[in-house]
C-alpha positions in Angstrom: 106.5 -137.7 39.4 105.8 -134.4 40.9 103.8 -132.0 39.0 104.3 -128.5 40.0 100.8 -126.6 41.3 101.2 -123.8 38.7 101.1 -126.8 36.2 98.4 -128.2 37.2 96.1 -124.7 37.4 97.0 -124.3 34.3 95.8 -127.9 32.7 92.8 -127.4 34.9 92.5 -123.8 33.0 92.6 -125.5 29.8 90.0 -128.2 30.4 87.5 -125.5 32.3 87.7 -123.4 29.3 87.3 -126.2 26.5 84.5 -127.1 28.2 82.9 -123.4 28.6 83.8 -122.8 25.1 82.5 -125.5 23.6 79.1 -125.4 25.3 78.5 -122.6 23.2 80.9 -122.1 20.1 79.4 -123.0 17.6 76.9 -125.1 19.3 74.7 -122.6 21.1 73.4 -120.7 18.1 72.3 -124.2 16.5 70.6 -125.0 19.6 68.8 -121.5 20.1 67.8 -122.4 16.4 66.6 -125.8 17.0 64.5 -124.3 20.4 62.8 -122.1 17.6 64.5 -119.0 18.8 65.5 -116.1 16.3 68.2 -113.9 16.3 66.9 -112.2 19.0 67.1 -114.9 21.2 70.3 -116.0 20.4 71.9 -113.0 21.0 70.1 -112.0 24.5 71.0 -116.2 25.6 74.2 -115.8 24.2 74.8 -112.5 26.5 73.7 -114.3 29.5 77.2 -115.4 30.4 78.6 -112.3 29.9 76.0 -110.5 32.9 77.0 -113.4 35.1 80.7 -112.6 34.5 79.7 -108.8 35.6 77.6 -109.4 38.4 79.7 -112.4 40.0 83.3 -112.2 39.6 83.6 -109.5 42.1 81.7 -111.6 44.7 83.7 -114.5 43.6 87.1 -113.0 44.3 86.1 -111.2 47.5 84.7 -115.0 48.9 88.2 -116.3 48.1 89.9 -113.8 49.9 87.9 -115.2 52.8 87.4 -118.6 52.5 90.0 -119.5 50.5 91.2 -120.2 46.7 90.9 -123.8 46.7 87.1 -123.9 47.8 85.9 -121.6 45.4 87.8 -123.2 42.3 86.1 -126.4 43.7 82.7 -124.8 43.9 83.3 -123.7 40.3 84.5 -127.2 39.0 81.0 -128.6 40.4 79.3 -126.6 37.9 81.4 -127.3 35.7 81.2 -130.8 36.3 77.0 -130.9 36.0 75.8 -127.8 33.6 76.8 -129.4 30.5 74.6 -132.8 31.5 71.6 -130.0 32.0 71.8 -129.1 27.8 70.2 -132.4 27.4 66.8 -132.2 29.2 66.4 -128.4 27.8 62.6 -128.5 25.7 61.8 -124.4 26.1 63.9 -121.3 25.1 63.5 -119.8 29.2 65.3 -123.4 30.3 68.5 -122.9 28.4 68.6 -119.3 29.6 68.3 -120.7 32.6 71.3 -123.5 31.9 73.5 -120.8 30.7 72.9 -118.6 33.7 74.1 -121.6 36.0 77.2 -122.7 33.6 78.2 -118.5 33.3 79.0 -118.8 37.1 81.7 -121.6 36.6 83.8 -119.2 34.2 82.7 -115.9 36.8 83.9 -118.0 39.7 86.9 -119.5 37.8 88.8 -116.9 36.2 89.8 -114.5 38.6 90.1 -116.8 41.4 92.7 -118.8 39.4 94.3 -115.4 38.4 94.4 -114.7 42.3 96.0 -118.2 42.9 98.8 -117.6 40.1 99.0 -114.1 41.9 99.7 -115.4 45.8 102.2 -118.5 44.1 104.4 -115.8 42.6 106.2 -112.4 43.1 109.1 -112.6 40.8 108.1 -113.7 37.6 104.3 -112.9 37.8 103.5 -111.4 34.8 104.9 -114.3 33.0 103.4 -116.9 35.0 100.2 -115.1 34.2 101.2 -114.9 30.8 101.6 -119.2 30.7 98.3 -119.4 32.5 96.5 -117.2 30.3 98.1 -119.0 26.8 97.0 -122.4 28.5 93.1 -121.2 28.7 93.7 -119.6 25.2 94.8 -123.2 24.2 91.4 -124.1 25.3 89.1 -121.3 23.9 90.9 -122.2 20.0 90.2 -126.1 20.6 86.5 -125.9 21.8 84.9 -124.9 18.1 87.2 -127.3 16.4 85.7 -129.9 19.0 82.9 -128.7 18.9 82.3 -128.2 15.0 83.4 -131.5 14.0 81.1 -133.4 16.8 78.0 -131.6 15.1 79.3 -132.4 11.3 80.0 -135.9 12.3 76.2 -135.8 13.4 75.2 -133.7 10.2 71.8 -135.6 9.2 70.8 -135.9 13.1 71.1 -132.8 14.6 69.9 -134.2 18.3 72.7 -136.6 18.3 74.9 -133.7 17.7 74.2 -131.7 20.5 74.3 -134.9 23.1 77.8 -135.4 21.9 79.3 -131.8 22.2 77.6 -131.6 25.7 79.1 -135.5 26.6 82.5 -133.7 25.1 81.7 -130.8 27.4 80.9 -132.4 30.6 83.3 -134.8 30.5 85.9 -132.4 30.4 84.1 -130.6 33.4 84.5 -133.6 34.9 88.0 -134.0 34.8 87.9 -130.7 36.0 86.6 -131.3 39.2 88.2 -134.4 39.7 91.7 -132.4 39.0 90.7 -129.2 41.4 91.4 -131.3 44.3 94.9 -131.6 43.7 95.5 -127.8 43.9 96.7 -126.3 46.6 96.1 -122.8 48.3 99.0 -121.0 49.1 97.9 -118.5 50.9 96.1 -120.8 53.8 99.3 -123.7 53.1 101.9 -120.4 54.4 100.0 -120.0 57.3 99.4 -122.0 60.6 97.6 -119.3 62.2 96.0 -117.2 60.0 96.0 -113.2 60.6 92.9 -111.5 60.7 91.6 -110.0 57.9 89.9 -106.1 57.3 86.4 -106.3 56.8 85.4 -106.9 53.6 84.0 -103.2 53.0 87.2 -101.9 54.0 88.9 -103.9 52.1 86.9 -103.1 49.1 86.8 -99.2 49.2 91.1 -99.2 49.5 90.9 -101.2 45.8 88.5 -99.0 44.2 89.9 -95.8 45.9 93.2 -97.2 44.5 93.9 -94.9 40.8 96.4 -97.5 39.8 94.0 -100.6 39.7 91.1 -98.6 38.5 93.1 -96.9 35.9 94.4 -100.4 34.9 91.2 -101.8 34.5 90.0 -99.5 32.7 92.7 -100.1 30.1 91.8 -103.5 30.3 88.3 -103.2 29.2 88.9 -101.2 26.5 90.9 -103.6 25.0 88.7 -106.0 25.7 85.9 -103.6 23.7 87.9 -103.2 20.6 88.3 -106.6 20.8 84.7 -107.3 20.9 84.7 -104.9 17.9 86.8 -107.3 16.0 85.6 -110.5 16.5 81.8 -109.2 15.8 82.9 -106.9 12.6 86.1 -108.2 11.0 83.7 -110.7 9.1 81.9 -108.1 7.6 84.7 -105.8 6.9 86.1 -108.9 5.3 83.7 -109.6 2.9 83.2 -106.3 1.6 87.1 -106.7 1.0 86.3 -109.7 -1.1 87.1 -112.6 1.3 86.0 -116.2 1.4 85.1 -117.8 4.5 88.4 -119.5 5.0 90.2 -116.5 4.9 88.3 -114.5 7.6 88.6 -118.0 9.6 92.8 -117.4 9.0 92.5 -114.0 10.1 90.9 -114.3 13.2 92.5 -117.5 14.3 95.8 -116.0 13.6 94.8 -113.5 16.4 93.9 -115.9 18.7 97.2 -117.5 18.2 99.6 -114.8 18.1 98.2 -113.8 21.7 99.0 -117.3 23.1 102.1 -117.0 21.7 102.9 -113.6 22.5 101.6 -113.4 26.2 104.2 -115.3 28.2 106.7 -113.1 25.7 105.3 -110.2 26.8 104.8 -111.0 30.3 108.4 -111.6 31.4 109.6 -108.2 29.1 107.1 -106.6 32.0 108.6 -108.4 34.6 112.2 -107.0 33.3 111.3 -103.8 32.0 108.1 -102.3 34.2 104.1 -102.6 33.2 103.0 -99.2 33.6 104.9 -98.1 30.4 104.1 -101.5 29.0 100.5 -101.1 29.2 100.4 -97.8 27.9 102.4 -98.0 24.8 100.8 -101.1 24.3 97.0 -99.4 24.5 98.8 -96.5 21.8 99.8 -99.6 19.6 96.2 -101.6 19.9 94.6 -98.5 18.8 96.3 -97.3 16.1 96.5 -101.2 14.8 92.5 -101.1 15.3 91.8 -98.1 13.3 93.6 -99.3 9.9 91.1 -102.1 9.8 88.8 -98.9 8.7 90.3 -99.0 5.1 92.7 -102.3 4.7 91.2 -103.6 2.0 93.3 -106.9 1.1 93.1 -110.4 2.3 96.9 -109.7 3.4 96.6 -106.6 4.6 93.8 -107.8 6.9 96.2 -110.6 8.1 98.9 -108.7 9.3 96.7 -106.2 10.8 94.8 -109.5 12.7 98.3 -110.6 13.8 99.5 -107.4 14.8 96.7 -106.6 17.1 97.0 -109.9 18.9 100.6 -108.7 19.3 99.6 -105.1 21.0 96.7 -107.3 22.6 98.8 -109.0 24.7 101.4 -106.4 25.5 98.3 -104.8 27.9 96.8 -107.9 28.8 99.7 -109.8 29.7 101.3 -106.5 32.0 97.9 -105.4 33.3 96.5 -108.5 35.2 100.4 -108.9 37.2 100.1 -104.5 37.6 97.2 -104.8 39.8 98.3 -107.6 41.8 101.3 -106.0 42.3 99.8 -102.9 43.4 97.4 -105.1 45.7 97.8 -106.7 48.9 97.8 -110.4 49.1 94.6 -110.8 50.8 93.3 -109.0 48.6 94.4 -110.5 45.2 91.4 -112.2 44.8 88.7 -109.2 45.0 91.7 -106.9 42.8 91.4 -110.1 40.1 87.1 -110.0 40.4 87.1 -106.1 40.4 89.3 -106.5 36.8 87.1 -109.7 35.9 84.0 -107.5 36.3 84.9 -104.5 34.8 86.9 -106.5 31.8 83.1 -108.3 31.1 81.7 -104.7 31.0 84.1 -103.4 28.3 83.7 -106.8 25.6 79.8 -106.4 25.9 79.9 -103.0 25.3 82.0 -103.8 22.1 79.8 -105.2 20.0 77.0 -103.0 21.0 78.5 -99.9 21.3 80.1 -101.1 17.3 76.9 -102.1 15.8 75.0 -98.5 16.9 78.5 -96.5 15.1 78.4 -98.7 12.2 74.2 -98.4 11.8 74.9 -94.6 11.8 78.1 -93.8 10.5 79.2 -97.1 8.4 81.1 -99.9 9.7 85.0 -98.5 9.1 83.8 -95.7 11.8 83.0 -99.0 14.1 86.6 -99.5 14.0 87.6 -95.5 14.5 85.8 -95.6 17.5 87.8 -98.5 18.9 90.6 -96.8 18.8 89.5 -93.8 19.8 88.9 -95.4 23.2 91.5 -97.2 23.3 93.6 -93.8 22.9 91.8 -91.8 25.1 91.9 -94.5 28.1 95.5 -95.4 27.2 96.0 -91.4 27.7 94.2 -91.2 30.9 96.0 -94.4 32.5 99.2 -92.2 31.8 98.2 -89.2 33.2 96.5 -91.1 36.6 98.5 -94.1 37.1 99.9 -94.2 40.7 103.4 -95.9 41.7 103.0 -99.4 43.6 102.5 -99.1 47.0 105.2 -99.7 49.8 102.7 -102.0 51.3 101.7 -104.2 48.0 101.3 -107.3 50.5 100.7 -108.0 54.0 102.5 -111.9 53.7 104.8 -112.4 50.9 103.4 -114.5 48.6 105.9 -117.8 48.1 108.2 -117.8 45.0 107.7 -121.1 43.5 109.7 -121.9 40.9 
């Protein structure tokens, strides 16, 4: 039976983000614990693969335009394939930092080189295709802490037994990662018998980020990305001053999670039909405004719909902004346009949380939220005013249609 190569990207999506996730969620806090680290520690080990993301998806994306798609997302299912067996041997607090450097450039390497691939496979149809892609690592980011979870209650009295089995879950899966990355094939280099030259790389990079459109978009995209972070760090607290229990700030967050899966292929094929410009901006209007009731909802319901609704306007931008900037790109240079969003996106969901927790010491956390979507407004403003039409010249070798 023949299994598409889009399919196949997209289970090895899945599997590469199970087993990022559950390297960390919730086992990584534990473990910082069990090291003898403190809060401090976890959060500035827990950050670790967030820097890697900023410092090495650009790189990433620009190699690939170079050398190829396939190579990198097999250079990136190699660590994938032998970080997780490296949790084991960790006795000292500077070795996992050291783990979780080396494991953050499997998910910097991965993501916008597969976003790149999903790019070059399709014209028509992208922004769904992105959409699919993106649900099918979403899949995998809401199993991991499930996994993950239950390994370390099954192992409740032996804490060490715990951790060797969520990292045996974890590289295992990394495994089948790498094992699968061979089957994928590179379209742009498959198209092509004799390949034509490409601009050096500086060139190549100063037409992106002299591009308004793309940097515009971006931007957009990492201000969702910061209200985002805003949630996930503060909608616990803002729930339990609202009276919730545990399992009802576990409903309302999931529910997010799961709307976005849901909603993203949606969403992606009304941009394909309808335009993403507008898309994105009415989207970042909607995200906002959504954000900013969580300042004064004060009801397990009211907090629900607000969760669900969020993931709703979430992936209007998302799902529209990722296909918009390959659209406005050339094809060689989908994979340094997917590292230059990667990069910047990684910037905006640090800055969340951080930028959240210095409102909320000062002003109280509802304003945390307020701030939120006063970025997301402003930026969502600003992409209106600057966005740029695609460009005539979008790509140098049509991409194949596979359908």
């Amino acid at each position: 039976m023949h299994i598409s190569p889009f399919k196949i990207l997209c289970g090895v999506g899945l599997l590469a983000i199970f087993s990022s996730t559950i390297s960390k969620s919730p086992a990584l806090p534990l473990f910082v614990s069990h090291l003898g680290g403190g809060p401090a520690a976890v959060g500035l080990i827990a950050s670790i693969s967030a820097v890697t993301g900023i410092l090495f998806s650009f790189p990433a994306g620009l190699l690939s335009d170079r050398i190829g798609r396939k190579r990198m997302l097999v250079f990136s299912a190699i660590i994938f394939a032998t970080a997780p067996f490296l949790y084991p041997a960790v006795q000292e607090l500077w070795q996992l930092a050291l783990v979780r450097f080396y494991h953050g450039l499997a998910t910097a390497i991965f993501v916008p080189v597969a976003m790149a691939m999903v790019s070059d496979l399709f014209q028509e149809g992208r922004g769904e295709k992105m959409g699919w892609f993106s649900s099918a690592t979403l899949l995998g980011r809401f199993m991991a802490p499930v996994m993950g979870g239950a390994a370390l209650g099954f192992y409740a009295q032996d804490q060490e037994a715990g951790f060797r089995l969520v990292y045996l879950v974890c590289g295992i899966a990394g495994v089948v990662v790498f094992s699968s990355s061979f089957l994928l094939t590179d379209p742009n280099q498959d198209s092509r018998t004799t390949p034509a030259p490409l601009p050096h790389w500086r060139e190549g990079t100063k037409e992106l980020f002299a591009n308004r459109g793309i940097m515009m978009t971006c931007g957009v995209q990492a201000a969702i990305l910061f209200a985002y972070g805003i949630f996930e760090t503060f909608l616990p607290a803002r729930a339990i001053l609202a009276g919730l229990n545990p399992y009802q700030i576990g409903l309302c967050l999931s529910s997010q999670v799961i709307t976005i899966a849901l909603a993203k292929p949606v969403m992606g094929r009304f941009s394909d039909r309808h335009g993403r410009p507008q898309q994105i901006f009415f989207g970042a209007i909607a995200a906002g405004t959504c954000i900013a009731f969580f300042s004064i909802a004060g009801s397990f319901v009211s907090l629900l719909i607000l969760s669900i609704l969020l993931g709703l306007t979430i992936s209007m931008v998302t799902s529209a902004s990722a296909a918009h900037i390959a659209d406005l790109s050339k094809a060689s240079a989908h994979g340094s346009a997917m590292g230059i969003l990667g990069s910047i996106m990684d910037m905006g969901h640090s800055l969340g949380p951080l930028m959240g927790g210095l409102i909320a010491a000062s002003l109280g956390l509802p304003a945390s939220f307020l701030g939120a979507c006063a970025v997301l407004v402003a930026t969502g403003l600003l992409f209106f005013v600057f966005q740029s039409k695609p460009d005539t010249d979008t790509s140098a070798i049509p991409p194949p249609n596979t359908r």
